[in-house]
C-alpha positions as CSV (number, residue, x, y, z in Angstrom):
1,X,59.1,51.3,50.4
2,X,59.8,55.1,51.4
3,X,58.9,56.4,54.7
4,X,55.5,58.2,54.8
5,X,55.3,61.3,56.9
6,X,52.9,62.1,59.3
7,X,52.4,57.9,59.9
8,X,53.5,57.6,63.5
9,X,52.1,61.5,64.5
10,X,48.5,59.8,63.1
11,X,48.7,56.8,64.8
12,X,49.5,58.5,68.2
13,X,46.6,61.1,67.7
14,X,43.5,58.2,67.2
15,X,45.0,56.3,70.0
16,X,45.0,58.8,72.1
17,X,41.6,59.7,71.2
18,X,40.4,56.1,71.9
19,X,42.4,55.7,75.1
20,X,39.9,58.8,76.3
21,X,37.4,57.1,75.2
22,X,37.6,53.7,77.2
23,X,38.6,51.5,74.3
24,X,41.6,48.8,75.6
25,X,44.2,50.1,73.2
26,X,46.8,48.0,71.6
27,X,49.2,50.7,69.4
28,X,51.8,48.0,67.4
29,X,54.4,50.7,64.9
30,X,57.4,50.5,64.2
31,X,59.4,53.3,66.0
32,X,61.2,50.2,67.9
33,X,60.8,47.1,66.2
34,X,59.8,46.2,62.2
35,X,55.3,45.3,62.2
36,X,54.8,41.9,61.0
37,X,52.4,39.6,60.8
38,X,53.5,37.3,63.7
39,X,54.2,40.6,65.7
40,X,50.8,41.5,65.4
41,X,49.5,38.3,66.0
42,X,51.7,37.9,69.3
43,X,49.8,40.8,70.8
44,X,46.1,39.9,69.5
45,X,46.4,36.5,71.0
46,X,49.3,35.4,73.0
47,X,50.5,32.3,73.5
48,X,48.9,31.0,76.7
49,X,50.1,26.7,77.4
50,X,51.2,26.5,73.8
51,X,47.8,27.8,72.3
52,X,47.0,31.2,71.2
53,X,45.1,33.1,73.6
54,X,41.9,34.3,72.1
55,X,40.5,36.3,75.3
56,X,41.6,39.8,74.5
57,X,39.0,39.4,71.4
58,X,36.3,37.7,72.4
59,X,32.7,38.7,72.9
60,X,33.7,42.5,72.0
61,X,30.8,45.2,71.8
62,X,33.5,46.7,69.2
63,X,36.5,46.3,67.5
64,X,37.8,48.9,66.0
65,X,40.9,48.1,63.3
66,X,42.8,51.5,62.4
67,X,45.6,51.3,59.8
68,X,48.3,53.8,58.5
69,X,50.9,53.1,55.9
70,X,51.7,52.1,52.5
71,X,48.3,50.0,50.8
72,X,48.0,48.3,47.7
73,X,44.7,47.3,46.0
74,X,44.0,43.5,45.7
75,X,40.1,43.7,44.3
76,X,37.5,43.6,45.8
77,X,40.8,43.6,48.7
78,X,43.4,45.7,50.2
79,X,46.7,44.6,51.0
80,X,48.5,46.2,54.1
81,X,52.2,46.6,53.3
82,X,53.9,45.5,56.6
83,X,57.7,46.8,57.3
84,X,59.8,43.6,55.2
85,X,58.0,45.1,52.3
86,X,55.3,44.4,49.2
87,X,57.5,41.9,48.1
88,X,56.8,39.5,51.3
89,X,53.3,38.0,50.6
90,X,53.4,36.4,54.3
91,X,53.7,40.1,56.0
92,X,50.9,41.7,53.8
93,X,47.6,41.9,55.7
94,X,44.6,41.3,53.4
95,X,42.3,44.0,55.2
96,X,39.0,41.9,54.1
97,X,40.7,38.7,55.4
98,X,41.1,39.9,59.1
99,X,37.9,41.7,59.1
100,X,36.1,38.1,58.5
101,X,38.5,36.2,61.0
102,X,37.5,39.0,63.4
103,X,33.9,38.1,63.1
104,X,34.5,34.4,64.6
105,X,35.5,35.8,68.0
106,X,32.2,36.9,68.3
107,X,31.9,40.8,68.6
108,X,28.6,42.8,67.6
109,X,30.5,45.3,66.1
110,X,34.0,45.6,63.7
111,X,35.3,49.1,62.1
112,X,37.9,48.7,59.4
113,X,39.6,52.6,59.2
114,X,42.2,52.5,55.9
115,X,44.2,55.8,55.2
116,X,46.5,53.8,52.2
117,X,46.6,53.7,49.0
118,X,44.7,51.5,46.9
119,X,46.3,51.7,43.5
120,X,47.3,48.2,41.7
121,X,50.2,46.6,41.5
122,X,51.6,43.4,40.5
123,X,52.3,40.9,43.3
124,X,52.8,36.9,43.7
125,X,50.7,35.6,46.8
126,X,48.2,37.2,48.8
127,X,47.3,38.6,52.1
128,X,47.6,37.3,55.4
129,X,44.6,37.8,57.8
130,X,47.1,37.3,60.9
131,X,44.6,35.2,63.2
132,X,43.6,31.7,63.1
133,X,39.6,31.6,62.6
134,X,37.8,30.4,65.8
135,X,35.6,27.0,65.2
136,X,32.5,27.3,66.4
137,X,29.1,29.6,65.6
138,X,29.4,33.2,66.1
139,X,26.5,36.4,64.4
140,X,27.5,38.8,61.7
141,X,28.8,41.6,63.2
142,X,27.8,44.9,62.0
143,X,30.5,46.2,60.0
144,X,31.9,50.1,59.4
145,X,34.4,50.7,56.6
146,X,36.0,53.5,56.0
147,X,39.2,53.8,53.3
148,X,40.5,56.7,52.4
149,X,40.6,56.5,48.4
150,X,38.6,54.9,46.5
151,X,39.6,51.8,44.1
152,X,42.6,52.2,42.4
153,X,43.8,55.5,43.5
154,X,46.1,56.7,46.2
155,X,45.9,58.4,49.5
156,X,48.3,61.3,50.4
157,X,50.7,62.1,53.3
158,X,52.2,65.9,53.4
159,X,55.2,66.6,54.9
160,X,56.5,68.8,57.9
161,X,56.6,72.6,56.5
162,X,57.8,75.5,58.4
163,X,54.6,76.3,59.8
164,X,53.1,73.3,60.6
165,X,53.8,69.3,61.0
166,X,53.6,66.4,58.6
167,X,50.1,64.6,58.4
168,X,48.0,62.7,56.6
169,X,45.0,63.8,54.8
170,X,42.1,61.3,55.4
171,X,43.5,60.8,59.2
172,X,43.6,64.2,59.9
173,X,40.0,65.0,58.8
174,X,39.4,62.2,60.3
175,X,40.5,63.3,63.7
176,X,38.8,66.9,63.1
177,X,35.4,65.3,62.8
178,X,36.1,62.9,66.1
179,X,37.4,66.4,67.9
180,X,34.4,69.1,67.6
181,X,31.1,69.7,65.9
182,X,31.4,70.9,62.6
183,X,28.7,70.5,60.2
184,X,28.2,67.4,58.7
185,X,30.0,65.5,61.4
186,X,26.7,65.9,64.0
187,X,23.7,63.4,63.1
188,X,20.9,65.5,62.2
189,X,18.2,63.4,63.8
190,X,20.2,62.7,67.0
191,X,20.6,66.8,67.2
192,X,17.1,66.9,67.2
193,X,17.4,65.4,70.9
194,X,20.0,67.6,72.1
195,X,22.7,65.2,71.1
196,X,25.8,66.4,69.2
197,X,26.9,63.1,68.2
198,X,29.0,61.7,65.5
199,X,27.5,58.4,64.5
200,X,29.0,56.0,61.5
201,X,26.3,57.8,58.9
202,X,27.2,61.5,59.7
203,X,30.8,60.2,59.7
204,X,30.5,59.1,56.5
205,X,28.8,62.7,55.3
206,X,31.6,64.7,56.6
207,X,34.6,62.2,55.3
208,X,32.9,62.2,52.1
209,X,32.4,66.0,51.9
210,X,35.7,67.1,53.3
211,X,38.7,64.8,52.4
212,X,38.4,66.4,48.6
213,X,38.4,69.6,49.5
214,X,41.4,69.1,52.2
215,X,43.5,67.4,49.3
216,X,42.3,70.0,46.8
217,X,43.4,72.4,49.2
218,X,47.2,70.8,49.0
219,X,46.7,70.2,45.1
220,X,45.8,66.7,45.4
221,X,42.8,64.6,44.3
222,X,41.7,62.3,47.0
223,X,38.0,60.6,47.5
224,X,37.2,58.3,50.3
225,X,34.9,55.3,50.5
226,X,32.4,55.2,53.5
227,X,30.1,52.6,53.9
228,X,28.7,53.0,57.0
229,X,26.9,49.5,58.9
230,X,26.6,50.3,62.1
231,X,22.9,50.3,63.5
232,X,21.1,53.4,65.7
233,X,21.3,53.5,68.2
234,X,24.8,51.6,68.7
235,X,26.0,53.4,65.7
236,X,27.8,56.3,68.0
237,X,31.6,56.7,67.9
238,X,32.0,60.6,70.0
239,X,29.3,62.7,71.6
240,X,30.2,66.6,72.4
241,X,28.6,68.2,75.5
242,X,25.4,70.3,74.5
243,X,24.8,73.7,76.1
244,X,23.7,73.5,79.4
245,X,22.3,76.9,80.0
246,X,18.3,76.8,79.4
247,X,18.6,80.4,78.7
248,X,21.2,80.0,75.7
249,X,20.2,80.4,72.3
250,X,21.2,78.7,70.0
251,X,22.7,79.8,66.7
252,X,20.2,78.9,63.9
253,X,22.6,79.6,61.7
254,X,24.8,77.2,63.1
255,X,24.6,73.3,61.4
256,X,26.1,72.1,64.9
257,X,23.9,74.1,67.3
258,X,21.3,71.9,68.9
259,X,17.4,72.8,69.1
260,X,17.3,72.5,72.7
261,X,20.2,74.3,74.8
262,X,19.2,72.1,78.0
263,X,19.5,68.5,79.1
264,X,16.1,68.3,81.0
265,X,14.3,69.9,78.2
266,X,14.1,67.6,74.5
267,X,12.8,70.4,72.5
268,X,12.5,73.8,72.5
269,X,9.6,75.3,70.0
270,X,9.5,78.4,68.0
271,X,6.5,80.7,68.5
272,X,5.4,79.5,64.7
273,X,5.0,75.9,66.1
274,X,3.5,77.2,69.4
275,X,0.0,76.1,67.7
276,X,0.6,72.5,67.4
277,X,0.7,72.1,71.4
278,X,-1.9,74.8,72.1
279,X,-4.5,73.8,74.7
280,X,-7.1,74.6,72.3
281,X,-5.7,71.9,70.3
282,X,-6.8,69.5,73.6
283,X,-9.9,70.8,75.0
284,X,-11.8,71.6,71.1
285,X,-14.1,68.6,72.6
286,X,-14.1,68.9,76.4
287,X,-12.4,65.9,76.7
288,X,-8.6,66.5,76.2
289,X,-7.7,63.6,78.5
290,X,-9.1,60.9,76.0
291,X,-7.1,61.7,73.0
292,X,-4.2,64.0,74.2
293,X,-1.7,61.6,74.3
294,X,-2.1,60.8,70.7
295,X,-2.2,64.2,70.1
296,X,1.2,65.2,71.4
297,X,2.2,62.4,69.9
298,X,1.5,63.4,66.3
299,X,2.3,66.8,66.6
300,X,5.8,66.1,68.4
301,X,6.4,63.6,64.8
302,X,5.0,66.3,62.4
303,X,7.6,69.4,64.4
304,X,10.8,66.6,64.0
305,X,10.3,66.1,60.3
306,X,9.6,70.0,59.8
307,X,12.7,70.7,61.9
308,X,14.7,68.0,59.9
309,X,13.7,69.1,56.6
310,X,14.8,72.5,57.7
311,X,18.0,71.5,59.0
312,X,18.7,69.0,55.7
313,X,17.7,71.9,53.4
314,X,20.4,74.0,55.4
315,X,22.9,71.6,55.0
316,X,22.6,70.7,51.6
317,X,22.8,74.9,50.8
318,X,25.8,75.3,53.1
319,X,27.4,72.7,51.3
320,X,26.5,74.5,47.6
321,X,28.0,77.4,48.8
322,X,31.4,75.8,49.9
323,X,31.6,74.2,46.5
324,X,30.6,77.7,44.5
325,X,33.5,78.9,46.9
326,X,36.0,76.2,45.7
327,X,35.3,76.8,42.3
328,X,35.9,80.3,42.3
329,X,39.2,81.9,40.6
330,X,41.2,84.8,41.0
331,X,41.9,85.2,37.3
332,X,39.6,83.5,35.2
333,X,36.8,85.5,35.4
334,X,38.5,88.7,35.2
335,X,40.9,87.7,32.6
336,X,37.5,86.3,30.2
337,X,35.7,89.8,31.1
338,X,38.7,91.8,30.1
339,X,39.3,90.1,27.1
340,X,35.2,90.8,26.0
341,X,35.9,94.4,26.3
342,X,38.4,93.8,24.3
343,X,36.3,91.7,21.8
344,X,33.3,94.1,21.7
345,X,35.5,96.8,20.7
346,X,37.4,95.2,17.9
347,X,33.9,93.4,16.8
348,X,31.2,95.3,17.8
349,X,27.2,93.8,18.2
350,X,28.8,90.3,16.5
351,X,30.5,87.2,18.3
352,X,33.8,86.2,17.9
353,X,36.4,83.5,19.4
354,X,39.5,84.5,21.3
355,X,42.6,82.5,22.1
356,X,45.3,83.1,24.1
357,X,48.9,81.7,24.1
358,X,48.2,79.4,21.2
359,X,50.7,79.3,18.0
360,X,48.8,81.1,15.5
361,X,45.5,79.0,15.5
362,X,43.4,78.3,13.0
363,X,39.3,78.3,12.7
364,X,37.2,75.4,10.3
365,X,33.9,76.1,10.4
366,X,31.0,73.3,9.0
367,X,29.7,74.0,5.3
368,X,31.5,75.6,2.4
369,X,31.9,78.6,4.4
370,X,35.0,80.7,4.2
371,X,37.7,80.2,6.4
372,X,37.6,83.1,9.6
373,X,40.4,86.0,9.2
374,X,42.5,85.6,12.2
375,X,43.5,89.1,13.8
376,X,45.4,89.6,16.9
377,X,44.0,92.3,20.0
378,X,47.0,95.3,20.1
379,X,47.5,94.0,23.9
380,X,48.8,90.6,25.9
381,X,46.5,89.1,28.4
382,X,48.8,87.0,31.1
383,X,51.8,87.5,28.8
384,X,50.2,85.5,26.0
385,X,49.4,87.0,22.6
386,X,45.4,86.7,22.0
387,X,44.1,85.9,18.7
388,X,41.0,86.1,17.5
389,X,38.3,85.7,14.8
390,X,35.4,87.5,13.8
391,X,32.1,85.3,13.1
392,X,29.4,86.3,10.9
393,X,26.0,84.5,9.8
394,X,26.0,82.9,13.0
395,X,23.0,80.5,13.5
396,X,20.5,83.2,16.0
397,X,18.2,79.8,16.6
398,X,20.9,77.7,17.3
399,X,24.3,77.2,18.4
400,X,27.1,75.9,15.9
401,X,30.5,73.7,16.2
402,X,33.5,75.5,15.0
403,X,37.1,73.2,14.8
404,X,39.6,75.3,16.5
405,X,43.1,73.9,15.3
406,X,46.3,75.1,17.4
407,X,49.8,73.8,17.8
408,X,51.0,70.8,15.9
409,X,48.6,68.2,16.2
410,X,45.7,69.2,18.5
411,X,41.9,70.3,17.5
412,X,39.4,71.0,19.6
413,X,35.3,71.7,18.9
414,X,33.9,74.7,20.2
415,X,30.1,75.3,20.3
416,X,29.6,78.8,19.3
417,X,26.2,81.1,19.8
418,X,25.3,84.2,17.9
419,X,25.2,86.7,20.8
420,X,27.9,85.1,22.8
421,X,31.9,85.4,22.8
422,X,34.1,82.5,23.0
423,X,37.2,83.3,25.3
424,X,39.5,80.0,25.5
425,X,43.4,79.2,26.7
426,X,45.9,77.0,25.6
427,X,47.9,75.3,28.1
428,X,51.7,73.3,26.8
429,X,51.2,70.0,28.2
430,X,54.6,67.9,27.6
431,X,55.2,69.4,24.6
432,X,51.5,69.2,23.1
433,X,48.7,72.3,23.5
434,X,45.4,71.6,25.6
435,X,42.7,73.5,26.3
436,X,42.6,75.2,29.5
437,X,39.7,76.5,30.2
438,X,36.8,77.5,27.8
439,X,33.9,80.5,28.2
440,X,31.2,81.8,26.9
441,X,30.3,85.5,27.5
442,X,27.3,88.0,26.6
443,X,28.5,90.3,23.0
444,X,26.5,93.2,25.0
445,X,28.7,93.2,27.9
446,X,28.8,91.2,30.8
447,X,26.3,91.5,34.1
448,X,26.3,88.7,35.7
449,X,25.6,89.2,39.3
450,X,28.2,89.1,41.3
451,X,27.6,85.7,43.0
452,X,26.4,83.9,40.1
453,X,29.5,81.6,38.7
454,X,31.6,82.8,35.5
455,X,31.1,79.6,33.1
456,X,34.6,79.3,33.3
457,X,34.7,78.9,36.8
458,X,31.8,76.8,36.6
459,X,33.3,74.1,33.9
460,X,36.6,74.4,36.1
461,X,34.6,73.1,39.3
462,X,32.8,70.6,37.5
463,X,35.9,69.1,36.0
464,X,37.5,69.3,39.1
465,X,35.2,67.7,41.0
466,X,34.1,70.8,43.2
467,X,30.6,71.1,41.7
468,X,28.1,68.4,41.1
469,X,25.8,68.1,37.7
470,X,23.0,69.3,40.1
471,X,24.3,73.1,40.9
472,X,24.7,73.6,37.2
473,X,20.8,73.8,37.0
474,X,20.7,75.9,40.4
475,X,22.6,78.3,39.8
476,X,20.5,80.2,37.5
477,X,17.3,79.1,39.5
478,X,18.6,80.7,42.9
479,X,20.0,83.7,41.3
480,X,17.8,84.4,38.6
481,X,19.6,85.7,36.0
482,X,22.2,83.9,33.4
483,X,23.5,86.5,31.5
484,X,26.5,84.3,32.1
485,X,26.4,80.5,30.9
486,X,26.7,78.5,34.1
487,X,26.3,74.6,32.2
């Protein structure tokens, strides 16, 4: 199989990071010598008076398995593709096989970390788990799994570019969450305490939220699959030092910023909250001693879940805005806006449907109503010719289909409104015409506020995979206005 870049650089980088962190590394690649089953097994559990050695395993407070390279998916598996290749059932790894084996020597805690692919493919055999099962009782571990892609699809490697090296996608997101606070990557309770910590669950959240967007970014589609198992409050895999300067503020603006900014003090309460720990709040009675305790107690539960709420609530915005960002275009909106001008003039107070770079399309409306004149706007949009048709008797309770018909073979149904234009573009695709995008816009002009989505920026994030069903509905709500279709 083909060399993956950026294999070796991610391998060295998580090593690195967990030599730092006290875990008893063992790094097995294959800038020396080909990985193999037996190779691997060698250095797990050496041979000690003719029988493995199982010492190096056993009674672990975690084992952490991290692998890199080509993958192959084996449901509800994945096969590891050692260095003799797919072909060699007895140098595959089956990832869920060594995970269970693992369990036998007994530790509390087992991480399986997969950046491969998981696509199918047909093999004979199956995967190796590379240890011998230990005989005896041992517990159920707590198990983390992270892969990189989800069932059936592939993870990405880049290469080295003139300005920067070759890496892989999950693993280098990966490392950025295990390097600094950044968002998602601090638990939100455990910041409640001062503690910038990345745990399995906030792990999870930040893998889950930024490994699309990084592939987007390099014109890829990749989604990982988190399931976190690890248990609070042994669930921890990097803590970051908190300010230590009592008289810091912290940024409230910040999603990594900590509500404390000292380690002597847990919490640090704003002059709003200042009345739930008032000393009227203890001496109401005259006896503050009796029930003050329970008091603190209560009010210390009821300022956490404010101050969680507030800080989910934050989150869960600051994501929607970095999706709304994603889904933004340089050209679509503009281009739809200047072809309604375009539209209002040539059809004034009445909708119509524009094309561009089709071969003279055609219009079927429902009914026995007349087939639409097709005219053409005096100017080219993107150097594509834009055709057009006039509607008239438009449904004004309702919206209507209309059949648009362009190139050879292709149709498409368009839902049309009486006070809206239709803008659409035709894209070749191998030799057939698709629709790329599709908009509706206001016949009385266009004004939309400036942060609201275009609805063809809107549909492109949605079928992307940038937006979720949900900010369809909230993007009018928070804005208030949709004088531009958003759905």
């Amino acid at each position: 199989m083909p060399t993956l870049p950026g294999v070796l650089e991610a391998i060295d980088e998580i090593c690195a990071w967990a030599t730092q962190r006290n875990y008893d590394v063992i790094q097995i690649d294959d800038r020396n010598a080909p990985v193999t089953v037996n190779r691997i097994r060698e250095h797990l559990t050496p041979i000690l008076e003719d029988e493995p050695d199982p010492s190096l395993l056993l009674d672990r407070d975690r084992i952490v398995v991290y692998f890199c390279g080509h993958g192959i998916a084996a449901w509800p598996d994945q096969y590891w593709i050692l260095s003799p290749g797919p072909n060699q059932s007895r140098d595959r790894i089956s990832a869920n096989g060594l995970r269970d084996v693992l369990a036998s020597y007994d530790p509390l805690q087992i991480a399986v970390i997969s950046d491969a692919c998981r696509s199918a493919a047909a093999l004979s055999g199956t995967g190796d788990p590379v240890l011998d099962r230990l005989e005896g009782s041992s517990r159920n571990p707590q198990k983390d799994i992270f892969y990189s892609c989800r069932e059936g699809t592939s993870s990405f490697a880049m290469p080295a570019t003139a300005s920067e090296p070759a890496y892989l996608i999950f693993s280098s997101v990966l490392m950025k969450a295990l390097s600094a606070p950044d968002g998602l990557n601090i638990d939100p309770l455990l910041a409640q305490l001062n503690r910038q910590v990345v745990t399995s669950q906030s792990l999870s959240d930040y893998l889950e939220s930024n490994v699309p967007a990084a592939a987007l970014g390099v014109d890829r589609q990749q989604a990982p699959q988190c399931d976190p198992g690890f248990r609070p409050l042994n669930h921890i895999y990097e803590e970051f030092k908190s300010p230590d300067a009592l008289h810091d503020i912290p940024d409230v603006d910040d999603p990594t910023s900590s509500d404390s900014s000292g380690d002597l003090s847990l919490f640090e309460f704003d002059l709003d909250d200042a009345s739930d720990f008032s000393e009227d709040a203890f001496d109401r009675d005259g006896d503050a001693e009796q029930h003050s305790g329970r008091s603190v107690l209560n009010n210390m539960v009821a300022y956490l879940r404010r101050q969680y709420r507030l800080k989910e609530e934050d989150r869960i915005s600051r994501g929607q805005a970095k999706r709304f960002e994603l889904s933004r275009s340089e050209w679509r909106a503009p281009l739809v806006r200047l072809v309604a001008e375009q539209l209002s003039e040539a059809n004034p107070n009445n909708p119509s449907i524009a094309i561009l770079g089709s071969r003279r399309p055609n219009i079927l409306l429902p009914g026995r109503r007349k087939a639409v004149v097709r005219d053409q706007l005096n100017t080219e949009v993107r150097g594509s010719r834009v055709d057009f048709f006039k509607l008239e008797d438009v449904n004004r309770r309702s919206s209507e289909t209309a059949c648009l018909r362009y190139g050879d073979r292709s149709l498409s149904l368009i839902p049309i409104f009486a006070d809206m234009h239709v803008v659409t573009s035709v894209q070749n695709l191998d030799g057939d015409q698709g629709l790329e995008f599709l908009s509706w816009i206001p016949v009385y002009g266009d004004f939309a506020d400036d942060k609201l989505l275009h609805s063809a920026e809107a549909l492109k994030g949605l079928s992307h995979g940038y937006l979720r069903s949900a900010d369809a509905k909230k993007l009018p709500d928070k804005y208030g206005t949709q004088s531009t279709l958003t759905q």
